[in-house]
Backbone atoms as SQL, in Angstrom:
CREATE TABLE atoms (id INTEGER PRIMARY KEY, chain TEXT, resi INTEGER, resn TEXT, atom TEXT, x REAL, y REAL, z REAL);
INSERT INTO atoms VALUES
  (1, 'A', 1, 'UNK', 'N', -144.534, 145.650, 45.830),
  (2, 'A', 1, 'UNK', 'CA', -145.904, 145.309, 45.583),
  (3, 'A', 1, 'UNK', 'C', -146.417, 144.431, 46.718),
  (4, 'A', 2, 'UNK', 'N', -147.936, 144.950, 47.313),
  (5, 'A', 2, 'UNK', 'CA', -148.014, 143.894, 48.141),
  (6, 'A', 2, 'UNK', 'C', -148.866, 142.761, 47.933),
  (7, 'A', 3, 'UNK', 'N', -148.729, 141.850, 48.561),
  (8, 'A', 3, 'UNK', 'CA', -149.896, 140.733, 48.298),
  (9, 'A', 3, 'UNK', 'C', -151.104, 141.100, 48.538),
  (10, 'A', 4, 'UNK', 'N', -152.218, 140.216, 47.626),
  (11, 'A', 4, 'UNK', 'CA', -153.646, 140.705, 47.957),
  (12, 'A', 4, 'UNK', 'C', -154.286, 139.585, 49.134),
  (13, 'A', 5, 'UNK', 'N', -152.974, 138.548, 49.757),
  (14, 'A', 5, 'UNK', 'CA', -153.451, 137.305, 50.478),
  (15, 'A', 5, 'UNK', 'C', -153.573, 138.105, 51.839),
  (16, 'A', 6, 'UNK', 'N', -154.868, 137.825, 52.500),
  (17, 'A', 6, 'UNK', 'CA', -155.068, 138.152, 54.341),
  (18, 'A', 6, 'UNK', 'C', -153.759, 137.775, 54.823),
  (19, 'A', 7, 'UNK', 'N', -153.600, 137.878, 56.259),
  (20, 'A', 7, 'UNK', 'CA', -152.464, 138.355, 56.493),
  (21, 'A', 7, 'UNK', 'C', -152.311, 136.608, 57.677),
  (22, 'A', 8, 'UNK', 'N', -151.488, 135.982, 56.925),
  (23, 'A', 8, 'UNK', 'CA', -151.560, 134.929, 57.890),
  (24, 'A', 8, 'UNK', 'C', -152.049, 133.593, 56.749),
  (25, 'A', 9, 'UNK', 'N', -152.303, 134.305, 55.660),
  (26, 'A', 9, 'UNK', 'CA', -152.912, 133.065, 54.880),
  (27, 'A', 9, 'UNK', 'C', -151.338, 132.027, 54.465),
  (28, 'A', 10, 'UNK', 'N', -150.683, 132.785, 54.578),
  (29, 'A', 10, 'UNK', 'CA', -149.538, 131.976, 53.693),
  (30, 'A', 10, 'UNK', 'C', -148.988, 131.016, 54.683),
  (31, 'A', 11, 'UNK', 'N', -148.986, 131.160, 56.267),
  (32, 'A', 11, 'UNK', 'CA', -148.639, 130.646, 57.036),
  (33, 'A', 11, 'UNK', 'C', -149.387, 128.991, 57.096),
  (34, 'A', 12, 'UNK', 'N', -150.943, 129.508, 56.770),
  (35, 'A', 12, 'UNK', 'CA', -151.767, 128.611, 57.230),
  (36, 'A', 12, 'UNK', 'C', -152.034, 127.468, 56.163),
  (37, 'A', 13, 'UNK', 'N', -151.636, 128.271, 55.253),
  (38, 'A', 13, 'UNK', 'CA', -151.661, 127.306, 53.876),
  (39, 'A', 13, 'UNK', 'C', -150.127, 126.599, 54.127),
  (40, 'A', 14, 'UNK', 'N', -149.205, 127.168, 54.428),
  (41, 'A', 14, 'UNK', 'CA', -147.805, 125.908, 54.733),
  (42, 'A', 14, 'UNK', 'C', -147.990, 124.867, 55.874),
  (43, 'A', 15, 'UNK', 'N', -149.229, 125.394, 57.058),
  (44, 'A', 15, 'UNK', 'CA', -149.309, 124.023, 57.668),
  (45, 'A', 15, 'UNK', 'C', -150.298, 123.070, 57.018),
  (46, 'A', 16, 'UNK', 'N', -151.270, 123.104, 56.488),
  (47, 'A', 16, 'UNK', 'CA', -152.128, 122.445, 55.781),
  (48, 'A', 16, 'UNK', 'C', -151.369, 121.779, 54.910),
  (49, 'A', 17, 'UNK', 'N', -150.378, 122.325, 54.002),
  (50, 'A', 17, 'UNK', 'CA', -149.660, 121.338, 52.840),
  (51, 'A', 17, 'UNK', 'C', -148.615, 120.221, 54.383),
  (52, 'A', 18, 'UNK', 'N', -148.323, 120.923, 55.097),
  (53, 'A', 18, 'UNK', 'CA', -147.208, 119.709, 56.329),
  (54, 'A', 18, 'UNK', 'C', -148.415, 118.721, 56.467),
  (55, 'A', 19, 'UNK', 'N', -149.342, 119.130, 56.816),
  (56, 'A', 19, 'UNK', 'CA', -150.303, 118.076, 57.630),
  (57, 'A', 19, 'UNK', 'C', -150.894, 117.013, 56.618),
  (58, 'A', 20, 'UNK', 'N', -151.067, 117.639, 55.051),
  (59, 'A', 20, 'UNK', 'CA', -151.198, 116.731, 54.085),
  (60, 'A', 20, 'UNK', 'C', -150.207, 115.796, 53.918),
  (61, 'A', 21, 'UNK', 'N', -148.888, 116.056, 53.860),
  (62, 'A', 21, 'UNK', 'CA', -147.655, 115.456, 54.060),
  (63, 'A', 21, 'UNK', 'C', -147.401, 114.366, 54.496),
  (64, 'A', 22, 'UNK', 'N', -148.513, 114.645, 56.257),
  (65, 'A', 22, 'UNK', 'CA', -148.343, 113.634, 57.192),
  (66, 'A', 22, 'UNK', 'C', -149.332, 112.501, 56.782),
  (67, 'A', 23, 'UNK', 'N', -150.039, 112.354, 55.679),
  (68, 'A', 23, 'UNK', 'CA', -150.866, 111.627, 55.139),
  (69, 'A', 23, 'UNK', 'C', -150.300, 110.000, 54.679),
  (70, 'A', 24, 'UNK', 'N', -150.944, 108.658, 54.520),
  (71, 'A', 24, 'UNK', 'CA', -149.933, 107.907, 53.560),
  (72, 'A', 24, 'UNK', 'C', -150.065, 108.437, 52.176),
  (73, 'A', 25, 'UNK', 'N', -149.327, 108.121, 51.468),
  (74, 'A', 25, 'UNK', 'CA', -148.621, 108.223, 50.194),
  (75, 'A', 25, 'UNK', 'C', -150.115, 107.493, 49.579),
  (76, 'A', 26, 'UNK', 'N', -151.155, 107.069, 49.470),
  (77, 'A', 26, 'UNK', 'CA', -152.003, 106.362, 48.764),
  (78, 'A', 26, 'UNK', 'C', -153.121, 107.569, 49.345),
  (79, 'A', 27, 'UNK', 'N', -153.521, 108.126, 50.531),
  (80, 'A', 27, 'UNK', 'CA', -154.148, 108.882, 50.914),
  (81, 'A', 27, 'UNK', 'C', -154.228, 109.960, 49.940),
  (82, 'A', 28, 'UNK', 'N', -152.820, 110.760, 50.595),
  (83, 'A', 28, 'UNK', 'CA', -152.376, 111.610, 49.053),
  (84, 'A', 28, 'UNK', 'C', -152.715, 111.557, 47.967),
  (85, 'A', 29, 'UNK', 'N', -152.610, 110.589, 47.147),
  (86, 'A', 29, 'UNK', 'CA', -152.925, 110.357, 45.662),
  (87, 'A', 29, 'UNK', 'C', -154.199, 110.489, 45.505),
  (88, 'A', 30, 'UNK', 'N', -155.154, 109.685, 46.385),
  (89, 'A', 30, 'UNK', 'CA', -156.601, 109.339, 46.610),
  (90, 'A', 30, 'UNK', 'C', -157.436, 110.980, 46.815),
  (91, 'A', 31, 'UNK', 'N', -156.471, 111.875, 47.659),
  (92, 'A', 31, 'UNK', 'CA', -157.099, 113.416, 47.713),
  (93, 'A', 31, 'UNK', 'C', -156.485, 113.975, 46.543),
  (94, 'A', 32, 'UNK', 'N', -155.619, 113.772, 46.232),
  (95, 'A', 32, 'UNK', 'CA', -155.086, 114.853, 44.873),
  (96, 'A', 32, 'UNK', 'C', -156.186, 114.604, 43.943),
  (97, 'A', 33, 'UNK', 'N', -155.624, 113.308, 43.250),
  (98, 'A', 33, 'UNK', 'CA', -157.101, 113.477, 42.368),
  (99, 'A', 33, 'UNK', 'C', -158.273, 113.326, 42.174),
  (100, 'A', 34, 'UNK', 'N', -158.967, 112.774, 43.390),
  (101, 'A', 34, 'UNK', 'CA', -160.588, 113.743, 43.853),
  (102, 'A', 34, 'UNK', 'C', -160.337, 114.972, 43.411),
  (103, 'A', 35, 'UNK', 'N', -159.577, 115.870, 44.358),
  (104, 'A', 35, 'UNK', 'CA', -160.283, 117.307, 44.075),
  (105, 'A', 35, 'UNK', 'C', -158.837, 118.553, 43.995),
  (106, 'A', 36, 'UNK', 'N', -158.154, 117.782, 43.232),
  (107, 'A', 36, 'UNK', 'CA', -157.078, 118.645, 42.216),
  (108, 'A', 36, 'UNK', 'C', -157.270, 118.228, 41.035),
  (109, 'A', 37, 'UNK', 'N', -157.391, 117.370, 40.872),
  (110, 'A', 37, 'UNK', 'CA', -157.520, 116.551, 39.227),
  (111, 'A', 37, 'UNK', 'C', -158.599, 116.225, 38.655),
  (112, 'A', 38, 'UNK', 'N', -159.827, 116.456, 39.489),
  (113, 'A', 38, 'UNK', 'CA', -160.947, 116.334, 39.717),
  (114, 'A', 38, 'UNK', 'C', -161.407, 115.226, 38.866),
  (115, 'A', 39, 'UNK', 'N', -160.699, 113.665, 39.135),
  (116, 'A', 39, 'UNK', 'CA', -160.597, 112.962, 38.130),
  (117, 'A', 39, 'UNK', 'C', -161.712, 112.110, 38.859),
  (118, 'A', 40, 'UNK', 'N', -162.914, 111.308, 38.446),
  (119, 'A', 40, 'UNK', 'CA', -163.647, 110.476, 38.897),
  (120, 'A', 40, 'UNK', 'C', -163.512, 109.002, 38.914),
  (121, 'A', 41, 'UNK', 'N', -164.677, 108.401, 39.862),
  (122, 'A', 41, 'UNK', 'CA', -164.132, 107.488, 40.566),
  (123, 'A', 41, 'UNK', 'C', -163.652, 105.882, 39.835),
  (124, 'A', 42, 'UNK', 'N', -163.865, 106.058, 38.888),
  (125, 'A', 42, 'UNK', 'CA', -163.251, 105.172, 37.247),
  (126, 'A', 42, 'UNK', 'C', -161.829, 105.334, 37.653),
  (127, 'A', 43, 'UNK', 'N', -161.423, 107.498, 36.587),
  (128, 'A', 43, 'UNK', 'CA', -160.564, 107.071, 36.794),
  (129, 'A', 43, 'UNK', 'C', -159.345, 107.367, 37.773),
  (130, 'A', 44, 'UNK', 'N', -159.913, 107.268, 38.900),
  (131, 'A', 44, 'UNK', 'CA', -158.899, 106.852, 39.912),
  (132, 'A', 44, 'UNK', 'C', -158.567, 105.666, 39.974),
  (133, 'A', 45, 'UNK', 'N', -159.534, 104.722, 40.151),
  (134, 'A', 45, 'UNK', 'CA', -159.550, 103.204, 40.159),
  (135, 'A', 45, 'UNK', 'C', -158.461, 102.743, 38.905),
  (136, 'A', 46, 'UNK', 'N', -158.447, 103.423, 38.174),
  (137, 'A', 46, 'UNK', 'CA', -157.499, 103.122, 36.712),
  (138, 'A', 46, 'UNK', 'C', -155.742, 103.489, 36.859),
  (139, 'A', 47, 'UNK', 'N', -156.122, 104.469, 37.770),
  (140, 'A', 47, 'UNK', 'CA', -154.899, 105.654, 38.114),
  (141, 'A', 47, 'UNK', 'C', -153.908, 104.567, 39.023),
  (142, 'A', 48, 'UNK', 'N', -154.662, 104.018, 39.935),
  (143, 'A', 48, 'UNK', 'CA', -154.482, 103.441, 40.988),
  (144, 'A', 48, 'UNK', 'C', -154.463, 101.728, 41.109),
  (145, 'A', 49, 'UNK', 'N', -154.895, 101.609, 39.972),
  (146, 'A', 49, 'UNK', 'CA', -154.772, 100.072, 39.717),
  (147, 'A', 49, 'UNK', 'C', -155.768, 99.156, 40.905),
  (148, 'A', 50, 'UNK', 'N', -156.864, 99.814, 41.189),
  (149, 'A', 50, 'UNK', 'CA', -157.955, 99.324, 42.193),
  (150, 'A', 50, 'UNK', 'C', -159.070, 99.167, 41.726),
  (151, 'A', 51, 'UNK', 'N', -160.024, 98.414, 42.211),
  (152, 'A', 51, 'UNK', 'CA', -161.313, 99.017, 41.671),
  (153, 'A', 51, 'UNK', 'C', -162.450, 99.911, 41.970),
  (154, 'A', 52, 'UNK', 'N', -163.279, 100.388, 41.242),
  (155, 'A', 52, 'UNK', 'CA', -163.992, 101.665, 41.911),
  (156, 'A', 52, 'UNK', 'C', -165.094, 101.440, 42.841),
  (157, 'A', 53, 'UNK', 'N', -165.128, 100.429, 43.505),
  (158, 'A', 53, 'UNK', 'CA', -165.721, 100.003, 44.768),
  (159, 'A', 53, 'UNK', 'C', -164.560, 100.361, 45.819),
  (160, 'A', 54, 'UNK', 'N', -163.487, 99.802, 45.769),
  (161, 'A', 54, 'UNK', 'CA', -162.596, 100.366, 46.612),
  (162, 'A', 54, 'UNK', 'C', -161.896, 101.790, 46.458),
  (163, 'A', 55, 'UNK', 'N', -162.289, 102.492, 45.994),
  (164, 'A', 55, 'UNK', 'CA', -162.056, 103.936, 45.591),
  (165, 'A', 55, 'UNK', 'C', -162.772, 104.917, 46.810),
  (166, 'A', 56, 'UNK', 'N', -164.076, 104.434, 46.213),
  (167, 'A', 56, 'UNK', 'CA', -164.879, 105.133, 47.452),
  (168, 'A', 56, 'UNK', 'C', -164.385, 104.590, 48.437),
  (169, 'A', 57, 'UNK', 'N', -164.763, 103.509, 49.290),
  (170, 'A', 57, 'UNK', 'CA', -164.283, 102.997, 50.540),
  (171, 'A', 57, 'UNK', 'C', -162.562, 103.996, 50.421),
  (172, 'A', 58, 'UNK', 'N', -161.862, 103.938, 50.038),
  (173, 'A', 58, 'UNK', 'CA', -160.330, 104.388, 50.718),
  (174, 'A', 58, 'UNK', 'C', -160.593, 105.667, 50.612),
  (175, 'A', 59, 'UNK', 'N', -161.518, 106.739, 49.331),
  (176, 'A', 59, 'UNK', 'CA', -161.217, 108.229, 49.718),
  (177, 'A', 59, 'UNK', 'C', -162.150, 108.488, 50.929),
  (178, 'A', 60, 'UNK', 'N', -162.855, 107.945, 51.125),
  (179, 'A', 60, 'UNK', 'CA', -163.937, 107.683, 52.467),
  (180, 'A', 60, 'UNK', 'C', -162.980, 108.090, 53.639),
  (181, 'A', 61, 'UNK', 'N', -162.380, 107.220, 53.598),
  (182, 'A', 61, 'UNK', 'CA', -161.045, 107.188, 55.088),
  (183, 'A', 61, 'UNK', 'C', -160.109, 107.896, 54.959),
  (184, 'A', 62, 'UNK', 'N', -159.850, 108.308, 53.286),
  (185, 'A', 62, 'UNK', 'CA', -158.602, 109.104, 53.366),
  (186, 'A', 62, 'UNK', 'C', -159.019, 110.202, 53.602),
  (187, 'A', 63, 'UNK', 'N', -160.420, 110.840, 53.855),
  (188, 'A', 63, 'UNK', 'CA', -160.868, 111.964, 53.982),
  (189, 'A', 63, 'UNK', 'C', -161.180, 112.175, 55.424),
  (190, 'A', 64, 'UNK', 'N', -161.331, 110.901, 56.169),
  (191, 'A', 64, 'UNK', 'CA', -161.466, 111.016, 57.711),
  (192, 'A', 64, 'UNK', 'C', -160.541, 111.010, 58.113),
  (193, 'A', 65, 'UNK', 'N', -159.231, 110.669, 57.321),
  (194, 'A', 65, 'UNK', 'CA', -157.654, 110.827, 58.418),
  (195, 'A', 65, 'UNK', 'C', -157.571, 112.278, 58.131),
  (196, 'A', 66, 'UNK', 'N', -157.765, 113.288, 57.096),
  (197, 'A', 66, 'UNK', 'CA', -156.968, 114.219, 57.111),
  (198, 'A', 66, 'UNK', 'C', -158.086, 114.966, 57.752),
  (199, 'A', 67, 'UNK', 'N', -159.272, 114.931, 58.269),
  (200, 'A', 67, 'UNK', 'CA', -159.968, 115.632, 58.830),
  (201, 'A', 67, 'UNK', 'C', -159.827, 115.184, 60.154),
  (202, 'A', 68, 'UNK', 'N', -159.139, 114.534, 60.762),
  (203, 'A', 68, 'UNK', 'CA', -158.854, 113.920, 61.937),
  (204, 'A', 68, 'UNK', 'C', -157.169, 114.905, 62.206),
  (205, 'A', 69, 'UNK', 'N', -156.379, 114.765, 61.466),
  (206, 'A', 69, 'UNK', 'CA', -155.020, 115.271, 61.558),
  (207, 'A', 69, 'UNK', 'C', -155.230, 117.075, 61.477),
  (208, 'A', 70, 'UNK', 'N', -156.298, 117.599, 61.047),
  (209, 'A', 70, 'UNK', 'CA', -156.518, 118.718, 61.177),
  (210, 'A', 70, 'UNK', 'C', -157.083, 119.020, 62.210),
  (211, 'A', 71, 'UNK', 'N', -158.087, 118.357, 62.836),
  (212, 'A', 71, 'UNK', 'CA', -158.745, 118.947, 63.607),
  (213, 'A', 71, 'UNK', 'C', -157.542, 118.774, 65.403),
  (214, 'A', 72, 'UNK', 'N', -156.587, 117.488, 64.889),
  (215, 'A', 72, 'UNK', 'CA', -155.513, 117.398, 65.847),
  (216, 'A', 72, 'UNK', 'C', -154.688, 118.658, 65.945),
  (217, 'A', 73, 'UNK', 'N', -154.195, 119.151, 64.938),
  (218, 'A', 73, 'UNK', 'CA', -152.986, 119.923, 64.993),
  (219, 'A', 73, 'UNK', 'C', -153.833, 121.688, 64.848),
  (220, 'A', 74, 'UNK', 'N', -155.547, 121.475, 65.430),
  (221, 'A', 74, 'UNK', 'CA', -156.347, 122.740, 65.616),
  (222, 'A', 74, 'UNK', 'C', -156.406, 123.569, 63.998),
  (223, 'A', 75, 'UNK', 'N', -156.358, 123.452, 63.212),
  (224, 'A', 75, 'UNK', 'CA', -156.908, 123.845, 61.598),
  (225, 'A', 75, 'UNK', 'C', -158.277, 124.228, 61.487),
  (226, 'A', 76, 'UNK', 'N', -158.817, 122.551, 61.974),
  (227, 'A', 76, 'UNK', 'CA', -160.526, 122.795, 61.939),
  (228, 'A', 76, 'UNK', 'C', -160.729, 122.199, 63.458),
  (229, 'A', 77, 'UNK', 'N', -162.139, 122.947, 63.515),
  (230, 'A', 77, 'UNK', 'CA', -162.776, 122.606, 64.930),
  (231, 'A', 77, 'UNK', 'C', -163.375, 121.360, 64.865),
  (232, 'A', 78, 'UNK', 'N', -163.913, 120.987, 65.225),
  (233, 'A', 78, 'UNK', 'CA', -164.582, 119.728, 65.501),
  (234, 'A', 78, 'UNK', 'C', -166.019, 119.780, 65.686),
  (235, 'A', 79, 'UNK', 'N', -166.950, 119.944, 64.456),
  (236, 'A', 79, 'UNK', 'CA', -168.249, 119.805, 64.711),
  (237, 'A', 79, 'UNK', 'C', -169.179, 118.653, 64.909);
């Protein structure tokens, strides 16, 4: 049976999970549940034992490192 994935997707999706990888460990958490867990900014702050002033401020940055580490290792371009 073959896959219905384009041809190259599986590749590109294993560097994207490395490059997430290369993230800190609080980054990580801070992107997972934004927008895997799609948990809001409460309760992350709850999740995380922070408050939701500093929620925003860190997924803020945790979203400029991994858009920085992508656009390093060529993923995304740089607009």
């Amino acid at each position: 049976m073959e896959s219905s994935a384009p041809s190259g997707r599986f590749e590109q999706d294993a560097d994207i999970a490395k490059i997430f990888s290369e993230l800190g460990e609080r980054d990580r958490a801070l992107l997972w549940l934004a927008y895997v867990e799609g948990e809001s900014h409460e309760e992350m702050a709850s999740s995380l034992g922070v408050g939701r002033r500093s929620v925003k401020v860190m997924l803020f940055r945790a979203r400029r490192r991994l858009r920085e580490l992508l656009i390093a290792r060529g993923v995304l371009v740089k607009s």
